[in-house]
Backbone atoms as SQL, in Angstrom:
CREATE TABLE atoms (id INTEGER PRIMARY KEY, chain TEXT, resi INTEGER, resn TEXT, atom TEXT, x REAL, y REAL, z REAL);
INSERT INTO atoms VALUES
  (1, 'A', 1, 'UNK', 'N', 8.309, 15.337, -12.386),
  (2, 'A', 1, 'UNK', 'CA', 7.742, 14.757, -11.190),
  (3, 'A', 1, 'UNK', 'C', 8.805, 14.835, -10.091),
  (4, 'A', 2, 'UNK', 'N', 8.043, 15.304, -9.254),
  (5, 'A', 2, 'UNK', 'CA', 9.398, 15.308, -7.779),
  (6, 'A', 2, 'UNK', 'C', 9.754, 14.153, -7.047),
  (7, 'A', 3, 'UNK', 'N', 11.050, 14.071, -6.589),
  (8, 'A', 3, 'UNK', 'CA', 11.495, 12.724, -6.326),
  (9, 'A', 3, 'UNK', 'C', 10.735, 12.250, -5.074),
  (10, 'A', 4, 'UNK', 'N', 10.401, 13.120, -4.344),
  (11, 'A', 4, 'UNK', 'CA', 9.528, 12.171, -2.938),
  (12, 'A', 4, 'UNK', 'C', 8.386, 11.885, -3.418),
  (13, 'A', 5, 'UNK', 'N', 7.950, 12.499, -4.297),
  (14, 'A', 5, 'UNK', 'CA', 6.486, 12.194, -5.077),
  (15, 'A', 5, 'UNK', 'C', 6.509, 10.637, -5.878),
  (16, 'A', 6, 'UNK', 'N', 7.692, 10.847, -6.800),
  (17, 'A', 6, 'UNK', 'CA', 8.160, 9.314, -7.381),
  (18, 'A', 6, 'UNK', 'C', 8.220, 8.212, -6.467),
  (19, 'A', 7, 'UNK', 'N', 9.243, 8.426, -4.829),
  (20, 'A', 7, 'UNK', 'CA', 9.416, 7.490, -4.678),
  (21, 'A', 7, 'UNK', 'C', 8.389, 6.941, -3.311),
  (22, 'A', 8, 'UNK', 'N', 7.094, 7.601, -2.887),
  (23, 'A', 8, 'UNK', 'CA', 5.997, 7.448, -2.523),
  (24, 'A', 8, 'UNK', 'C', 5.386, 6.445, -3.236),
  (25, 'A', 9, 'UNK', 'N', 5.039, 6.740, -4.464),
  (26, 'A', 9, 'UNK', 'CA', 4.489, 6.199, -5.781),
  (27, 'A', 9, 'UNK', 'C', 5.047, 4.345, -5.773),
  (28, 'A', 10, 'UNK', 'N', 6.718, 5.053, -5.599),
  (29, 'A', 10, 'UNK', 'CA', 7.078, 3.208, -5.887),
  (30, 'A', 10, 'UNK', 'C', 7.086, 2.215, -4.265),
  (31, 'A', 11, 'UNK', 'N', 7.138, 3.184, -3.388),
  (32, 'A', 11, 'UNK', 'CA', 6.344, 2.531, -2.394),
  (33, 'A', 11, 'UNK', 'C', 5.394, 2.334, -2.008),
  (34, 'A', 12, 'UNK', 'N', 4.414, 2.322, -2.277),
  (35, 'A', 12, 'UNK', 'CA', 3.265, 2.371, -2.673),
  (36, 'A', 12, 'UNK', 'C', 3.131, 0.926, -3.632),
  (37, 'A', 13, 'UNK', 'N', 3.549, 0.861, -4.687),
  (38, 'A', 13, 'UNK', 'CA', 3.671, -0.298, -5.852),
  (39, 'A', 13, 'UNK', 'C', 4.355, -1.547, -5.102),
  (40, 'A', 14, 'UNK', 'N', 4.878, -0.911, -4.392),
  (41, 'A', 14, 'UNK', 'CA', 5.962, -2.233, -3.450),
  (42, 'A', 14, 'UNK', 'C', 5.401, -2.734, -2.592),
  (43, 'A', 15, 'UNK', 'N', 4.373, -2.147, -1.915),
  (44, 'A', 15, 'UNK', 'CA', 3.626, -2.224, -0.946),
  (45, 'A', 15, 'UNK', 'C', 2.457, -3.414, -1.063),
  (46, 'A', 16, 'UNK', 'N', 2.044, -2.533, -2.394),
  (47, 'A', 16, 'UNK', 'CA', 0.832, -3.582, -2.685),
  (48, 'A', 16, 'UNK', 'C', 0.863, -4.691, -3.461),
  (49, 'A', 17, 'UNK', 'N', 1.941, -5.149, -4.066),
  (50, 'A', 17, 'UNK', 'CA', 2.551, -5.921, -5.016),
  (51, 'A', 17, 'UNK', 'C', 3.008, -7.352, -3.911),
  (52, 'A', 18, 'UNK', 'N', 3.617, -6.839, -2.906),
  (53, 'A', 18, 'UNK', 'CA', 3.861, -7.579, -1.976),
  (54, 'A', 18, 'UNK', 'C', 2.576, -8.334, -1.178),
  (55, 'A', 19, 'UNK', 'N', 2.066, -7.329, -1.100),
  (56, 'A', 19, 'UNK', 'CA', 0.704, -7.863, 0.083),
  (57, 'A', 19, 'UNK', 'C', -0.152, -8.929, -0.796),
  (58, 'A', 20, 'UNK', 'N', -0.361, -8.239, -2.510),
  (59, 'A', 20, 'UNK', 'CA', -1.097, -9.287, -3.265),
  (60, 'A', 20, 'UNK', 'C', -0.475, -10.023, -3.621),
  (61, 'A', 21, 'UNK', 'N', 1.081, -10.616, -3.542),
  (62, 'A', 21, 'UNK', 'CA', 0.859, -11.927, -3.620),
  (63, 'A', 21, 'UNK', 'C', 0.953, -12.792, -2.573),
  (64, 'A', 22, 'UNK', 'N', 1.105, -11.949, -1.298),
  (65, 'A', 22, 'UNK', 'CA', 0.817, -13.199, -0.045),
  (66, 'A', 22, 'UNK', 'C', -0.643, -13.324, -0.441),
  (67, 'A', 23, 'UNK', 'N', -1.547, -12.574, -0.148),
  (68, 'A', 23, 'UNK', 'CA', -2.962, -13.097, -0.465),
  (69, 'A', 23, 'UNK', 'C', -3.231, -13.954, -1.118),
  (70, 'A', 24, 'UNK', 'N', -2.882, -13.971, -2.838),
  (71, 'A', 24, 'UNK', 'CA', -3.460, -14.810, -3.788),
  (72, 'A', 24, 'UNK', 'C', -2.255, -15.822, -3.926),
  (73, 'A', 25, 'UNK', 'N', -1.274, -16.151, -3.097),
  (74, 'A', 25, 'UNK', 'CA', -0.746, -17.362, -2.783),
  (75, 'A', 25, 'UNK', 'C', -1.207, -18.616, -1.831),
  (76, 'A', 26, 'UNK', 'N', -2.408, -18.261, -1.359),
  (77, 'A', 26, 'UNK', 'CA', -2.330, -19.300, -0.245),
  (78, 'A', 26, 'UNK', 'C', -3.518, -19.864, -1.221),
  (79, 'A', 27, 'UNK', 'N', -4.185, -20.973, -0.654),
  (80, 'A', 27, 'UNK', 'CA', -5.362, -22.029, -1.147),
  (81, 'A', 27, 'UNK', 'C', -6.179, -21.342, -0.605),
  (82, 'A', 28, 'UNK', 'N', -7.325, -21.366, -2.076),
  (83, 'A', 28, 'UNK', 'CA', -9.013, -20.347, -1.576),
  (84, 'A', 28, 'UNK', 'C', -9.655, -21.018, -0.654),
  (85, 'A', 29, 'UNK', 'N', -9.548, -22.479, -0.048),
  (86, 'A', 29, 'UNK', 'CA', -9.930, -22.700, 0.974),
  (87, 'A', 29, 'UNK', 'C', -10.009, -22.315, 2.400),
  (88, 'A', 30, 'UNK', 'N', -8.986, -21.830, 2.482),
  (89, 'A', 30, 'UNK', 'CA', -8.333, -21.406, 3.854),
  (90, 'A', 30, 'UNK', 'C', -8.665, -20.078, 4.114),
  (91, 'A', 31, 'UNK', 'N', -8.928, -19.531, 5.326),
  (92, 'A', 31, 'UNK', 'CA', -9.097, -18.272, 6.000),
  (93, 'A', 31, 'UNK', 'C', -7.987, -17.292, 5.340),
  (94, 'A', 32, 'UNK', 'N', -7.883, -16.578, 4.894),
  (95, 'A', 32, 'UNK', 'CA', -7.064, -15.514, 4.081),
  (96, 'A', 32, 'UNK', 'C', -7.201, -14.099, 4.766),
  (97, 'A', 33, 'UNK', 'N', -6.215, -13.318, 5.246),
  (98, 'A', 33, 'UNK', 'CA', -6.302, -11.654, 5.022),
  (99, 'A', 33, 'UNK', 'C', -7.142, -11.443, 3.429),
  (100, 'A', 34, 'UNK', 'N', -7.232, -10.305, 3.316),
  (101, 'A', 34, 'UNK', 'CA', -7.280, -9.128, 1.966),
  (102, 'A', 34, 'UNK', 'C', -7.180, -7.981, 2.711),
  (103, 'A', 35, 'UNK', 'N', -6.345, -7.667, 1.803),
  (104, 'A', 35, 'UNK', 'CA', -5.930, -6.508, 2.194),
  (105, 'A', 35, 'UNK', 'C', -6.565, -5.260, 1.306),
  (106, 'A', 36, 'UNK', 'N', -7.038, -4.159, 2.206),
  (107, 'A', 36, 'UNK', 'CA', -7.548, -3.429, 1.348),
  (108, 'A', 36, 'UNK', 'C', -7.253, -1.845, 1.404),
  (109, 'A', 37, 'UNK', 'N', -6.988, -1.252, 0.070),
  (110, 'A', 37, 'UNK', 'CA', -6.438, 0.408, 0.565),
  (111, 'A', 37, 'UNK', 'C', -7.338, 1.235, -0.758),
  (112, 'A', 38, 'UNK', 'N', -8.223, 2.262, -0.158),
  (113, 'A', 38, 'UNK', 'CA', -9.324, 2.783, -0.955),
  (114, 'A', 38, 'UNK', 'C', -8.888, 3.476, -1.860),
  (115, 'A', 39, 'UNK', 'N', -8.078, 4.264, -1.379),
  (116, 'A', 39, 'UNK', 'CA', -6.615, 4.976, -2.404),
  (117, 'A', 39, 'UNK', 'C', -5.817, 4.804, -2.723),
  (118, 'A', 40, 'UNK', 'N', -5.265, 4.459, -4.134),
  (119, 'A', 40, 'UNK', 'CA', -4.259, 3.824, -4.380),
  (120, 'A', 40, 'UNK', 'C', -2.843, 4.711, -4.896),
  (121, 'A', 41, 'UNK', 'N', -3.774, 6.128, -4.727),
  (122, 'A', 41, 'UNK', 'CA', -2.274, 7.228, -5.293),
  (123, 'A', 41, 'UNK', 'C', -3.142, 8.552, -5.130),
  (124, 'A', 42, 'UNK', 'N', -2.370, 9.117, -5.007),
  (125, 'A', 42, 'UNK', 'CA', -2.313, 10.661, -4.024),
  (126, 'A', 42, 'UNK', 'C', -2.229, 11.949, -4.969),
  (127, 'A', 43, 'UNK', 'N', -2.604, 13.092, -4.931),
  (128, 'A', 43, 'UNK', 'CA', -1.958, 13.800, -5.454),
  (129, 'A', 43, 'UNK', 'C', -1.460, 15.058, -4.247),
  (130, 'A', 44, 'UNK', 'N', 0.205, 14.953, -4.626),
  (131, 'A', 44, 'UNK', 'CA', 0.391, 15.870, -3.204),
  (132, 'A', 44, 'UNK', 'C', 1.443, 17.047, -3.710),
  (133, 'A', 45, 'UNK', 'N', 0.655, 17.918, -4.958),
  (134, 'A', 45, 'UNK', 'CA', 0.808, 18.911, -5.297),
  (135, 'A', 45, 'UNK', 'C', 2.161, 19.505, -5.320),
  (136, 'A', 46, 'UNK', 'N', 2.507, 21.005, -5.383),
  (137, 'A', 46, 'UNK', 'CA', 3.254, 21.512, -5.664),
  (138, 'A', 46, 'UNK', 'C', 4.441, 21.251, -4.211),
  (139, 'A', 47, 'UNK', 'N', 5.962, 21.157, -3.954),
  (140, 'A', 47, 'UNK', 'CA', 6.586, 21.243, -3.045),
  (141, 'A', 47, 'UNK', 'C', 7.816, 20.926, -3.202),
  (142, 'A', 48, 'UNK', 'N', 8.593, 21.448, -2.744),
  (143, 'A', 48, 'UNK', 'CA', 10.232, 21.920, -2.942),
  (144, 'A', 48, 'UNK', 'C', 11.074, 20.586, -2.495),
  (145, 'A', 49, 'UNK', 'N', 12.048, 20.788, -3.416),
  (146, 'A', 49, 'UNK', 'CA', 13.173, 19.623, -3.154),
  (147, 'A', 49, 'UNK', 'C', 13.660, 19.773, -1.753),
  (148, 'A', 50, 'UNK', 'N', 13.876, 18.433, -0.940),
  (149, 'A', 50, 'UNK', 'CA', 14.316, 18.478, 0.528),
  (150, 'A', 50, 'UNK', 'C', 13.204, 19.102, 1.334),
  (151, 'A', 51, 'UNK', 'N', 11.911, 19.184, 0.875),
  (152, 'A', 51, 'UNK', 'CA', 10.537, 19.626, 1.996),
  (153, 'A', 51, 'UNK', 'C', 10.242, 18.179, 2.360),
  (154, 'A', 52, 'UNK', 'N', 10.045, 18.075, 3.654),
  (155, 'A', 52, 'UNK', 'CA', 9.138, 16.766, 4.161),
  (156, 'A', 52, 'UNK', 'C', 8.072, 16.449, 3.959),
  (157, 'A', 53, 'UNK', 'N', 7.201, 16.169, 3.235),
  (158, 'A', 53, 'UNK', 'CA', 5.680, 15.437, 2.923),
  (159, 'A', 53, 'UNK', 'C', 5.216, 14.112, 3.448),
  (160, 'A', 54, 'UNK', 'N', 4.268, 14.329, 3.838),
  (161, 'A', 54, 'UNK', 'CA', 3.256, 12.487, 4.434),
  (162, 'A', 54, 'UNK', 'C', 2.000, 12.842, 4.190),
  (163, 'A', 55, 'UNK', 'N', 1.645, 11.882, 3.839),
  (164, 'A', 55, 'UNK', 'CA', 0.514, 11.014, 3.969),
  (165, 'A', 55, 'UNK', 'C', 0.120, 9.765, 4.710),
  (166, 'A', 56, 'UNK', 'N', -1.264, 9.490, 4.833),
  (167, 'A', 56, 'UNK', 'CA', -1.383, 8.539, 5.686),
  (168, 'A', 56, 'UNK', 'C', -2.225, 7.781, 4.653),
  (169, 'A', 57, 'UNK', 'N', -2.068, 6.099, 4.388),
  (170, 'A', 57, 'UNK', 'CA', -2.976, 5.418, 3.732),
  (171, 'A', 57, 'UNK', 'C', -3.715, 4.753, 4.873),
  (172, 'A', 58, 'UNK', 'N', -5.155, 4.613, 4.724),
  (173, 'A', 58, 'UNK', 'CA', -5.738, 3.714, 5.916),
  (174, 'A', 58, 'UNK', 'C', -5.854, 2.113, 4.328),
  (175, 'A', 59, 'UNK', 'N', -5.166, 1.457, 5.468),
  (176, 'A', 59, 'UNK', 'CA', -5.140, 0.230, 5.480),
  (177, 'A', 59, 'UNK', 'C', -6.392, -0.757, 5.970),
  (178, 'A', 60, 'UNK', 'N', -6.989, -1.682, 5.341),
  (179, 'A', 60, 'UNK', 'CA', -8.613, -2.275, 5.961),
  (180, 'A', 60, 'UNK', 'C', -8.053, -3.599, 5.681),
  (181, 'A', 61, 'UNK', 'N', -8.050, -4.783, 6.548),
  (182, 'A', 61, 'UNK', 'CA', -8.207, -6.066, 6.354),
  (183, 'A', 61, 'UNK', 'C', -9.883, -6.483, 5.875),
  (184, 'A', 62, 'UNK', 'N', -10.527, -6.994, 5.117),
  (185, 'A', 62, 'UNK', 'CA', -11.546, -7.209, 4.605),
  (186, 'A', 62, 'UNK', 'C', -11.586, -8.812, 4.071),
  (187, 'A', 63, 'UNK', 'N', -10.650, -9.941, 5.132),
  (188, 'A', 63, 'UNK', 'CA', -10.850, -11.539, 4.611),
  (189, 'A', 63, 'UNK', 'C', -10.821, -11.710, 6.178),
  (190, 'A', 64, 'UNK', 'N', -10.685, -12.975, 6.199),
  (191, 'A', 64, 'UNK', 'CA', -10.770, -13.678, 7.061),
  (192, 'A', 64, 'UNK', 'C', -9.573, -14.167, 7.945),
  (193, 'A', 65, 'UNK', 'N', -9.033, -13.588, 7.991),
  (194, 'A', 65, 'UNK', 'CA', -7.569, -13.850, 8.620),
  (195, 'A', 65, 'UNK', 'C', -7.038, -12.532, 8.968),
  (196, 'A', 66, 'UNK', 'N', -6.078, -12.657, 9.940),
  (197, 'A', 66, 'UNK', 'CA', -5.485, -11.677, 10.471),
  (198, 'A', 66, 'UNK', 'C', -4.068, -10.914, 9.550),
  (199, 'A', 67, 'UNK', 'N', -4.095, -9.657, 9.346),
  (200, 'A', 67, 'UNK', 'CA', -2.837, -9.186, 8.557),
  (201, 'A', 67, 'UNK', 'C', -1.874, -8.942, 9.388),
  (202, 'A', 68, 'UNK', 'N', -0.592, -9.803, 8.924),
  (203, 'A', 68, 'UNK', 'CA', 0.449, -9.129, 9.369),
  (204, 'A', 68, 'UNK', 'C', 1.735, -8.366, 9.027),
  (205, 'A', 69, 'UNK', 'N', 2.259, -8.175, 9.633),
  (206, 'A', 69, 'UNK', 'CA', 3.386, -7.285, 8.956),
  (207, 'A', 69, 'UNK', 'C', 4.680, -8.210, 9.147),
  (208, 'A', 70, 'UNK', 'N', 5.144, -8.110, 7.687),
  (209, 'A', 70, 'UNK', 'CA', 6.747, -8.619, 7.822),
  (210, 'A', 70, 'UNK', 'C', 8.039, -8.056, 7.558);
């Protein structure tokens, strides 16, 4: 596995690991973000060590509260 591929992957895991537990930390009473991403992993094929690769995840708030970034 190629290393920008790996470390996409663990950002990605970091990403969403983070976001779910602000979510499922607060009281189900209260107005909450959810955060939502339709794709959760990519496949971004064959490409050479030191080539630049991106992707874009679309990101959807889908609760009741505003998402923010920290």
């Amino acid at each position: 596995m190629g290393s920008k591929r790996l470390t996409a992957i663990l950002l990605m895991a970091v990403l969403l690991t983070a976001l779910a537990s602000a979510a499922f930390g607060q009281d189900q009473k209260e107005k909450v973000p959810k955060f939502f991403v339709r794709k959760t992993s990519i496949e971004l094929g064959e490409f050479y060590e030191g080539e630049d690769i991106s992707y874009t995840f679309t990101v959807r708030n889908q609760g009741l509260a505003e998402l923010e970034r920290s």
